[in-house]
PAMARZA-658440 format. One line per field, with one value per residue (C-alpha): residue number from 0; residue in one letter; chain; x negated, y negated, z negated. Coordinates in pm, 1 decimal. Last residue first. Layout:
REM residues N
seq <- c(NUM ...)
type <- c(A ...)
mol <- c(A ...)
px <- c(X ...)
py <- c(Y ...)
pz <- c(Z ...)
REM end
This chain:
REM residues 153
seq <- c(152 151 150 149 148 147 146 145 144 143 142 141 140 139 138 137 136 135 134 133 132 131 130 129 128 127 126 125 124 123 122 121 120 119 118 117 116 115 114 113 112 111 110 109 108 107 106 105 104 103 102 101 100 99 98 97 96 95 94 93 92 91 90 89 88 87 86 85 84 83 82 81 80 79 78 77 76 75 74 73 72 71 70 69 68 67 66 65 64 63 62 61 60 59 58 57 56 55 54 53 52 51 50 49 48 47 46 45 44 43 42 41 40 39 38 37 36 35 34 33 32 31 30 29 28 27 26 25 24 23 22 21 20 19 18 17 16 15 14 13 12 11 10 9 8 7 6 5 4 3 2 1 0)
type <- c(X X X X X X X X X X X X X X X X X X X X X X X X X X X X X X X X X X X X X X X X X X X X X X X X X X X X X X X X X X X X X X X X X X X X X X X X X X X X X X X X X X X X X X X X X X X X X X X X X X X X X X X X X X X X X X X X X X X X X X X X X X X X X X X X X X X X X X X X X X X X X X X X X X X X X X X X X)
mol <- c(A A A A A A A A A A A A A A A A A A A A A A A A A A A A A A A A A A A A A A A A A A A A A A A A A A A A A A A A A A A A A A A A A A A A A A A A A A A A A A A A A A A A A A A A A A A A A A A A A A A A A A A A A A A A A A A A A A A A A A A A A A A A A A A A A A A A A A A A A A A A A A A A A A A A A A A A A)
px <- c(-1652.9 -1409.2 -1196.3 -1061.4 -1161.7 -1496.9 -1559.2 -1478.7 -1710.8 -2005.0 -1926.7 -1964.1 -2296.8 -2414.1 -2374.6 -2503.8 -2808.5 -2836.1 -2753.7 -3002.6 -3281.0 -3137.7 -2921.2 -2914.6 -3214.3 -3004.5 -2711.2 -2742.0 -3132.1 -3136.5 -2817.7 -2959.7 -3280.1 -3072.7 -2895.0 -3168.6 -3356.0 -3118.9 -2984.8 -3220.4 -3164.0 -2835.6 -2817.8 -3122.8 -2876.6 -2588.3 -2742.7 -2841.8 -2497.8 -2386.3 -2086.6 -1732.5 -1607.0 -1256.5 -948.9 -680.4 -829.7 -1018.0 -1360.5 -1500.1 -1388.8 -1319.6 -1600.0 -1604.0 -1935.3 -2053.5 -2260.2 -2151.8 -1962.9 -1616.0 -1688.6 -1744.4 -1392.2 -1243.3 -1405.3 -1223.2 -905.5 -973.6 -1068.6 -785.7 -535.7 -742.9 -696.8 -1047.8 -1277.4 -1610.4 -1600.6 -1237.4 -1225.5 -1548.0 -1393.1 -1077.6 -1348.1 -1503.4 -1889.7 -2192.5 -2558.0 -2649.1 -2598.3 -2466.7 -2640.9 -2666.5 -2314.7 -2242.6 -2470.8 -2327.1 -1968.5 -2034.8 -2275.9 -1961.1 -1710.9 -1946.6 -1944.1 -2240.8 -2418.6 -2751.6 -2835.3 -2477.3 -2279.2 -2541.1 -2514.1 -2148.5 -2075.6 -2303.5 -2114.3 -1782.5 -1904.0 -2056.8 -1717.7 -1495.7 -1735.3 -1700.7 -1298.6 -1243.1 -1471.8 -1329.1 -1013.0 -1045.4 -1264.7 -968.4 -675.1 -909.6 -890.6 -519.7 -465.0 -388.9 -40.4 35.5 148.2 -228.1 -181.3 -264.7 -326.6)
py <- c(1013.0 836.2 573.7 435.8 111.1 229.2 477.0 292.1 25.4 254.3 394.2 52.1 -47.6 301.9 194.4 -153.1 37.2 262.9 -73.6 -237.0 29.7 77.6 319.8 659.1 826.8 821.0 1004.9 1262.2 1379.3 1343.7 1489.9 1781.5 1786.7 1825.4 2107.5 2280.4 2227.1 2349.2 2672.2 2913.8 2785.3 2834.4 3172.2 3238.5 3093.7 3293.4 3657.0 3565.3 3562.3 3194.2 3237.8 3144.2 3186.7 3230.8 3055.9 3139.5 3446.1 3183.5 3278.3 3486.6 3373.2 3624.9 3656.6 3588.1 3667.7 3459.8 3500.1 3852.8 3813.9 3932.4 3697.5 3398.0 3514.9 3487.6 3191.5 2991.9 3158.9 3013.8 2711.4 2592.5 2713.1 2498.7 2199.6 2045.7 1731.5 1886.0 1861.8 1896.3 2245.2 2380.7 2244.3 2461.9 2748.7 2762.8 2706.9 2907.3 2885.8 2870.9 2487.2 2394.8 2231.7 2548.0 2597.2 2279.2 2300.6 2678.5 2512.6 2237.2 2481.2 2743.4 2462.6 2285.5 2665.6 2879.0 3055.9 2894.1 2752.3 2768.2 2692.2 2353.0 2240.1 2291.0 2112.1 1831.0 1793.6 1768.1 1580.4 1319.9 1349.8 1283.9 986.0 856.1 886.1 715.8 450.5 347.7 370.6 148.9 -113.6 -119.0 -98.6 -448.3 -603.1 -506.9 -668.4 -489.0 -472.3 -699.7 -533.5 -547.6 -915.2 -1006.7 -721.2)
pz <- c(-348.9 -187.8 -266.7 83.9 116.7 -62.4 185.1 471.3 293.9 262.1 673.7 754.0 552.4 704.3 1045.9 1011.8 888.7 1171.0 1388.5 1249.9 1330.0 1664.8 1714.0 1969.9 1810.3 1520.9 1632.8 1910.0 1885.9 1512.2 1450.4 1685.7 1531.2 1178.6 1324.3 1449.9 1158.2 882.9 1079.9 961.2 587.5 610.6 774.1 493.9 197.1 382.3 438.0 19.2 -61.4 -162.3 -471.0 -463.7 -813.4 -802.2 -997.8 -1184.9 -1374.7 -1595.3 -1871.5 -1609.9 -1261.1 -1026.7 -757.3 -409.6 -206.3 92.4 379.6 422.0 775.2 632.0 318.2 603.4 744.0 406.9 295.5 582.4 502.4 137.9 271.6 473.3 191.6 -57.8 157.9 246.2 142.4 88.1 -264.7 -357.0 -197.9 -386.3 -680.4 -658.4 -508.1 -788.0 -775.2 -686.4 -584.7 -957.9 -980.2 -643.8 -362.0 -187.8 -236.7 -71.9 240.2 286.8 337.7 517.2 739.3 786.9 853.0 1127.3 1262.9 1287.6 1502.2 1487.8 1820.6 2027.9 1709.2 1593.1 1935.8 1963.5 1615.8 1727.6 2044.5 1900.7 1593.1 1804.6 2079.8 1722.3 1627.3 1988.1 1994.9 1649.9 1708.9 2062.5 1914.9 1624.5 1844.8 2104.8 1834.2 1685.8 2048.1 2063.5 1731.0 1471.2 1264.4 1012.4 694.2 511.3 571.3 252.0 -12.4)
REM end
């Protein structure tokens, strides 16, 4: 690709930083909002948002992983601790003993479904009410071609 070996430009390092550190203080302050209100963690809604999405309420925990975008080692200690607070269940798979079934306990679906509005006020309250119309759009468009740039799902 030309000039993919060019570095950026201090202008472009200024628009790269200033993007990096807002979206980091967004998901800082969301995350806190979402903890102090609900009691869970960014990690804990990611991962009760994806098993509730999942057929059955479950789903190994290899694809579990590759869904939200984590190393299998970060989830499985993650799992642990939500196993520990009974929001999850794990549950050997039943035609492969590599893997485990990860499965949403029903203290998890109402945890989850507790902490739904909150959090989504709070996205609403720190992130769109914050754009403009075009600039919500502009937004997506940007985070589409980040995406794309980068092959993700």
């Amino acid at each position: 690709m030309p000039g993919s070996r060019r570095l950026p430009s201090r202008p472009e390092l200024d628009v790269w930083r200033d993007f990096i550190e807002t979206t980091e203080a967004l998901r800082t302050r969301i995350g806190g909002r979402l903890l102090h209100d609900t009691g869970l963690s960014t990690g804990d809604y990611t991962v009760l948002l994806a098993l509730s999405e999942a057929p059955g309420r479950r789903v190994r925990s290899s694809e579990l992983a590759a869904g939200i975008g984590w190393e299998r080692s970060r989830l499985s200690h993650h799992l642990a601790r939500m196993e520990r607070r009974d929001l999850i269940t794990r549950e050997g798979h039943t035609t492969d003993s590599r893997g485990a079934v990860v499965v949403l306990a029903p203290a998890g679906a109402a945890a989850f479904q507790a902490a739904t509005v909150p959090h989504l006020r709070a996205v609403r309250e720190l992130f769109v009410d914050a754009l403009t119309p075009a600039q919500l759009t502009a937004a997506g468009e940007i985070a589409a071609a980040l995406r794309e740039h980068l092959r993700l799902p």
